[in-house]
C-alpha positions in Angstrom: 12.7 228.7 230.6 9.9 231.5 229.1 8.3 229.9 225.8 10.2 231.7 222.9 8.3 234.9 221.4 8.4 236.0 217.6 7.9 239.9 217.4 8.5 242.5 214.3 10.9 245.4 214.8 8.7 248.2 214.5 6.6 246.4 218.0 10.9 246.4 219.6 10.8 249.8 218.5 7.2 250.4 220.3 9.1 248.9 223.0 11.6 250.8 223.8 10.2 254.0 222.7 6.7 253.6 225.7 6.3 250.3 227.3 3.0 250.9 228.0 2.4 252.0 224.4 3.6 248.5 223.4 1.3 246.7 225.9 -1.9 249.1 224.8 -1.3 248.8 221.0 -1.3 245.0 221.1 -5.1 245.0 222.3 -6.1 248.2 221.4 -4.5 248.8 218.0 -4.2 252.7 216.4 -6.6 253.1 213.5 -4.7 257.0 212.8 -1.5 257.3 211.4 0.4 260.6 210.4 0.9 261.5 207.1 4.3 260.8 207.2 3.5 257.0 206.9 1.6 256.6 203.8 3.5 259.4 202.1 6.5 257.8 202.7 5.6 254.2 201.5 3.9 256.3 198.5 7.7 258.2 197.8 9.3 254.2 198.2 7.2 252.8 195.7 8.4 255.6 193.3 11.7 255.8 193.9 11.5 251.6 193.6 10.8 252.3 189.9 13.9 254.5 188.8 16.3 251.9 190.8 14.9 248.7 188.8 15.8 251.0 185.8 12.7 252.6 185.2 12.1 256.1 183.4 11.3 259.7 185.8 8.0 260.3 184.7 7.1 256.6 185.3 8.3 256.6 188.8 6.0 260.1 189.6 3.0 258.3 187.7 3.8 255.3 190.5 3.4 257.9 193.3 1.0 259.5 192.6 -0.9 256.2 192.1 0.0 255.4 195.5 -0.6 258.7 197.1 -4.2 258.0 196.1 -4.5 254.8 197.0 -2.3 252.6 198.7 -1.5 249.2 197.6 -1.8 246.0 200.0 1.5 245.7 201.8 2.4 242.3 204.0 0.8 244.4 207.1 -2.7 245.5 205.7 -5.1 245.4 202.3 -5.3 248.2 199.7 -5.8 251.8 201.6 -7.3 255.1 200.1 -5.7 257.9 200.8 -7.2 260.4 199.6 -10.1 261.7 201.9 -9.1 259.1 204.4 -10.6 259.8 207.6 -7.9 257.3 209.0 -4.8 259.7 208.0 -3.8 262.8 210.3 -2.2 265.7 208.2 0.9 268.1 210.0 0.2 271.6 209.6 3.9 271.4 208.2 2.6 269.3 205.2 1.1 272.7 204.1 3.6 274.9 201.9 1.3 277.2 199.7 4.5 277.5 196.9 3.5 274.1 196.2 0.1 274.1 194.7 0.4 274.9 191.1 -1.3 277.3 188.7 -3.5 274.4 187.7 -4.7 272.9 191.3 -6.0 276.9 192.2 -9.4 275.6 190.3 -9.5 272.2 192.1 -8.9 273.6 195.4 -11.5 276.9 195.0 -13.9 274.1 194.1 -12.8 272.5 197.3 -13.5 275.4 199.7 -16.8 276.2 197.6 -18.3 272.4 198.4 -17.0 272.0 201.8 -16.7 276.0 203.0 -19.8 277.7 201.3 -20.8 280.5 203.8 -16.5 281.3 204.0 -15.3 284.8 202.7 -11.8 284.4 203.3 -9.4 283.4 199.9 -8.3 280.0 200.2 -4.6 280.9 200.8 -5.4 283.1 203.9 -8.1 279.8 205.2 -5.1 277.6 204.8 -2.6 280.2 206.4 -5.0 279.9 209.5 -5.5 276.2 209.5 -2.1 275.5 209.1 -1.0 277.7 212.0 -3.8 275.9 214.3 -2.2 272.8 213.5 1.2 273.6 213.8 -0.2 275.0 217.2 -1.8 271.9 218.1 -5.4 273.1 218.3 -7.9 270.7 216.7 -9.7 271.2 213.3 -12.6 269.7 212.7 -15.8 268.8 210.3 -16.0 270.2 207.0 -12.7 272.3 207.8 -10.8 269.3 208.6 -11.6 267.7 205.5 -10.9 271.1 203.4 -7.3 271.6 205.1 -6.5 267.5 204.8 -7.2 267.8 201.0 -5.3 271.0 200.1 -1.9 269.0 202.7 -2.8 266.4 200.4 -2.1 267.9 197.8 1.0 269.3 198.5 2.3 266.1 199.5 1.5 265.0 196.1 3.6 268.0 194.3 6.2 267.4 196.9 6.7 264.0 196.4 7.1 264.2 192.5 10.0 266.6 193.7 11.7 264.3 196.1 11.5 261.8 193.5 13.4 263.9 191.1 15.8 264.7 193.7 16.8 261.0 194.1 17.3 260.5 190.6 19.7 263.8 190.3 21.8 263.5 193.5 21.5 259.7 195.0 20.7 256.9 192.2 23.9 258.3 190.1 25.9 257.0 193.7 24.5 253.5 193.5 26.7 251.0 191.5 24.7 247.8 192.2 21.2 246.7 193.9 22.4 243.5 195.9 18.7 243.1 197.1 15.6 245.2 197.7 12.5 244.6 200.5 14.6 241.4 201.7 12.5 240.0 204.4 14.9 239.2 207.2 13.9 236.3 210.5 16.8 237.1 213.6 17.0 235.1 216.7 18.9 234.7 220.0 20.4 231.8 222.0 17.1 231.6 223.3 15.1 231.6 220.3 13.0 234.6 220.4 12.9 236.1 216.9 12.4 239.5 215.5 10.9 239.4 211.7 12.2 242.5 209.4 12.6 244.0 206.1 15.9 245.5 204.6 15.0 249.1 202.5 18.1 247.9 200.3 21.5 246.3 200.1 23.4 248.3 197.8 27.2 249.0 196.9 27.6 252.8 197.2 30.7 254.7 194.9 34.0 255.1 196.9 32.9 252.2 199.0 34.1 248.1 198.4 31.1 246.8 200.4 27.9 246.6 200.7 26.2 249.0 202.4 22.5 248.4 204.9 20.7 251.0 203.4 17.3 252.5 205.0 15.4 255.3 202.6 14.2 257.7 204.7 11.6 261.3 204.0 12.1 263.3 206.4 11.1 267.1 207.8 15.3 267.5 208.5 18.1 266.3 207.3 19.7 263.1 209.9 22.7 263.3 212.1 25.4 261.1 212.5 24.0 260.7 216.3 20.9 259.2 214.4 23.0 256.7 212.9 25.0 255.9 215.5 22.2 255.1 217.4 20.2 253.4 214.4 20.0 249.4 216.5 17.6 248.7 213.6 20.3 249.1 210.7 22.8 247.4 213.8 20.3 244.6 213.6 20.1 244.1 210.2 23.5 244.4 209.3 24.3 241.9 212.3 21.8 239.7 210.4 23.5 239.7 206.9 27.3 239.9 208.4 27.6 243.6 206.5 30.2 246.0 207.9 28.7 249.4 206.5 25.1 251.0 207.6 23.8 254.2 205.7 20.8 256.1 205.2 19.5 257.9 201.9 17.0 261.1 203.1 14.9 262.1 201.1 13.8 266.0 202.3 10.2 267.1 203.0 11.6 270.5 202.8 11.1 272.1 199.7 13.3 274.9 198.3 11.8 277.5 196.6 14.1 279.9 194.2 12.7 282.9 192.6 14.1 284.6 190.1 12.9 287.5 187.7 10.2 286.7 184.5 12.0 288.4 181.9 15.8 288.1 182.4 16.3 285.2 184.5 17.8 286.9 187.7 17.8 284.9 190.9 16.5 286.5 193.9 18.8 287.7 196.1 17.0 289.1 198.9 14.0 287.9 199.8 12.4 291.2 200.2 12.4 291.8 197.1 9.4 291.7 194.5 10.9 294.0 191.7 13.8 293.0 189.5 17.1 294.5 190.8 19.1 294.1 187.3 16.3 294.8 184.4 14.1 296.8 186.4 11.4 295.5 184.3 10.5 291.7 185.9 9.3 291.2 188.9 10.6 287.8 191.0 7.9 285.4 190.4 9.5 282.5 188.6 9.9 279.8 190.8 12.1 276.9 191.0 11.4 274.3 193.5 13.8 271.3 194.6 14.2 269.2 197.3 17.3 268.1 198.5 18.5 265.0 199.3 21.5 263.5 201.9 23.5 260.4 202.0 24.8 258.8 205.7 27.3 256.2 205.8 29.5 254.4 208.4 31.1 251.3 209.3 30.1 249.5 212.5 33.0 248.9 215.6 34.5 246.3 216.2 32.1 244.1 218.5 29.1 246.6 218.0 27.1 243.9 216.3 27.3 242.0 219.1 26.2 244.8 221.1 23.3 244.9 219.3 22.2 241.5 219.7 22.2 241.8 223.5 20.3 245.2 223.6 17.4 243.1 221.2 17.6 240.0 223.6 17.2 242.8 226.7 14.5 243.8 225.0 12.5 240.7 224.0 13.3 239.4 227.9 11.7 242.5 229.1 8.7 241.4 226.7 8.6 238.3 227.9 8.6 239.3 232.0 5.8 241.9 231.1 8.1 244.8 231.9 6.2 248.0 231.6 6.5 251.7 232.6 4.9 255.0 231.1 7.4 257.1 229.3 6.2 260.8 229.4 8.8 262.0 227.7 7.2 260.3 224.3 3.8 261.6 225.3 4.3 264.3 222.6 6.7 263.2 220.1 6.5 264.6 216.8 4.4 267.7 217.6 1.4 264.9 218.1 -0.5 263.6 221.4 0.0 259.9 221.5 -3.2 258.4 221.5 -3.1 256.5 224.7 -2.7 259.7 226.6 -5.6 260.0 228.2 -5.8 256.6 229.3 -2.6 257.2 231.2 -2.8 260.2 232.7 -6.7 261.4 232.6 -8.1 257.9 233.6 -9.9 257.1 230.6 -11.1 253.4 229.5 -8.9 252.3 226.6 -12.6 251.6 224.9 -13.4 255.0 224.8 -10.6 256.4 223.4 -10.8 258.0 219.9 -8.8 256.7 217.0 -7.8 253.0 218.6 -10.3 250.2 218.3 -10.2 246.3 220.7 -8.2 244.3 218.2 -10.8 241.0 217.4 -10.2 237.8 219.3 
């Protein structure tokens, strides 16, 4: 009998998402994550606030602390954020409606210190950086760092409006924290283990159990596919003997309304500038919100169980050394992974940009 292994679920998730990511990334860890990491730890810590009772403006003063510098977490020590060369930005973390009257100073100070010899308005240099990323051409130097602060900052005035989301639409649903962060040890007949944390156990309104609840910010809204097919929620649920899994998404997507400056009037078509009931206003008053969307089902009968095979497949796999390229996550999420061109341009994993050889 194999020696038993202990493993966290985000490496099972590795797992099944690239084998041969899995194998790489335990020698040869990423030093690069997206955005979406950080921000979303940043939008947790926030939104931790409001739930342990705590006032609105606190909980954005949290973020934004956050969003600047990370705090240490049980992976890693204290992380800056901003200017972090360690960070990669989406071209879709760009939305000019976000930056405020008041950030137009910071960021033409930006573009002056880090784009002198540019003659293009800021909006139009972001309107082309944006596009390149969303494109997937790369961006580099002094632009790079110009584009990453200005996505920045629109991460920071979306997340203040995420947070208000959860406290309009989602926290009035919640009718008791059972726990929060609960740090969670499951193992097999065999005794592997996989180490975890629980978002939250919470009872929901209109439901008489507790609910698994995973907080999620998100580009797009989830499907019930996504939580049918959510084995981490399975797992945890299996773990604590709970019936109901869930997940409360926070969106990325920001709405922005316009309506007119002197009466009021909201915009009805978008091609309109001028006020189409006082003919005097134009549409320039703008309302931004982000929504927000609530998932919840009960597991089948035996699909806990189910679950608890798949994770010992998985770990057995582990164990044997199992491993296979999956192409088909070469791309995910708009992104080259960062082992690419070790698998399929025949670079040394040394040499690759954005991983360093973990220390022995």
């Amino acid at each position: 009998m194999s020696k038993p292994i202990t493993i966290s679920y985000s490496k099972v998730s590795t797992f099944k998402t690239c084998p041969q990511k899995y194998y790489l990334n335990s020698t040869y860890p990423i030093e690069i994550s997206n955005s979406a990491l950080p921000f979303g730890k940043a939008v947790e810590t926030g939104v931790d606030v409001v739930i342990e009772g705590g006032k609105l403006e606190d909980a954005k003063l949290k973020f934004q602390e956050c969003w600047k510098r990370l705090p240490a977490s049980r992976w890693e020590g204290p992380k800056d954020v901003f200017d972090s060369e360690t960070i990669f930005y989406y071209g879709t973390d760009y939305d000019k409606q976000l930056i405020q009257d008041d950030d137009v100073t910071q960021v033409e100070a930006w573009q002056k210190e880090l784009l002198p010899e540019t003659k293009l308005k800021w909006q139009d240099q972001m309107d082309m950086f944006s596009g390149a990323l969303k494109d997937g051409t790369t961006i580099e130097g002094a632009e790079r760092k110009f584009a990453n602060r200005v996505m920045w900052l629109c991460c920071l005035r979306r997340g203040g409006l995420m947070i208000e989301a959860f406290v309009r639409d989602l926290l009035p649903k919640i009718e008791e924290v059972v726990s929060a962060q609960k740090s969670i040890s499951i193992k097999n007949d065999e005794g592997d283990k996989v180490n975890g944390f629980i978002d939250y156990i919470m009872k929901l309104k209109g439901y008489d159990e507790p609910i698994v609840v995973d907080l999620k910010t998100a580009g797009k809204f989830y499907t019930g596919h996504d939580l049918n097919t959510s084995d981490q929620l399975g797992i945890y649920a299996a773990a604590e003997k709970i019936n109901y899994i869930g997940y409360m998404v926070l969106s990325k997507t920001i709405k922005h309304d316009k309506s007119c400056d002197k009466c009021g009037h909201a915009r009805e078509n978008s091609r309109k500038t001028n006020c189409e009931r006082c003919d005097e206003g134009k549409y320039t008053k703008v309302d931004s919100r982000a929504d927000t969307q609530l998932l919840v089902r009960k597991l089948r009968d035996g699909e806990a169980q189910e679950v608890m095979d798949d994770f010992s497949d998985v770990l057995l796999a582990v164990k044997n050394g199992v491993n296979w390229k999956n192409p088909g996550s070469c791309f995910d999420y708009n992104k080259k992974c960062e082992y690419y061109d070790f698998c399929w341009a025949g670079k040394k994993a040394e040499d690759l940009p954005g991983v360093k050889k973990k220390s022995t």
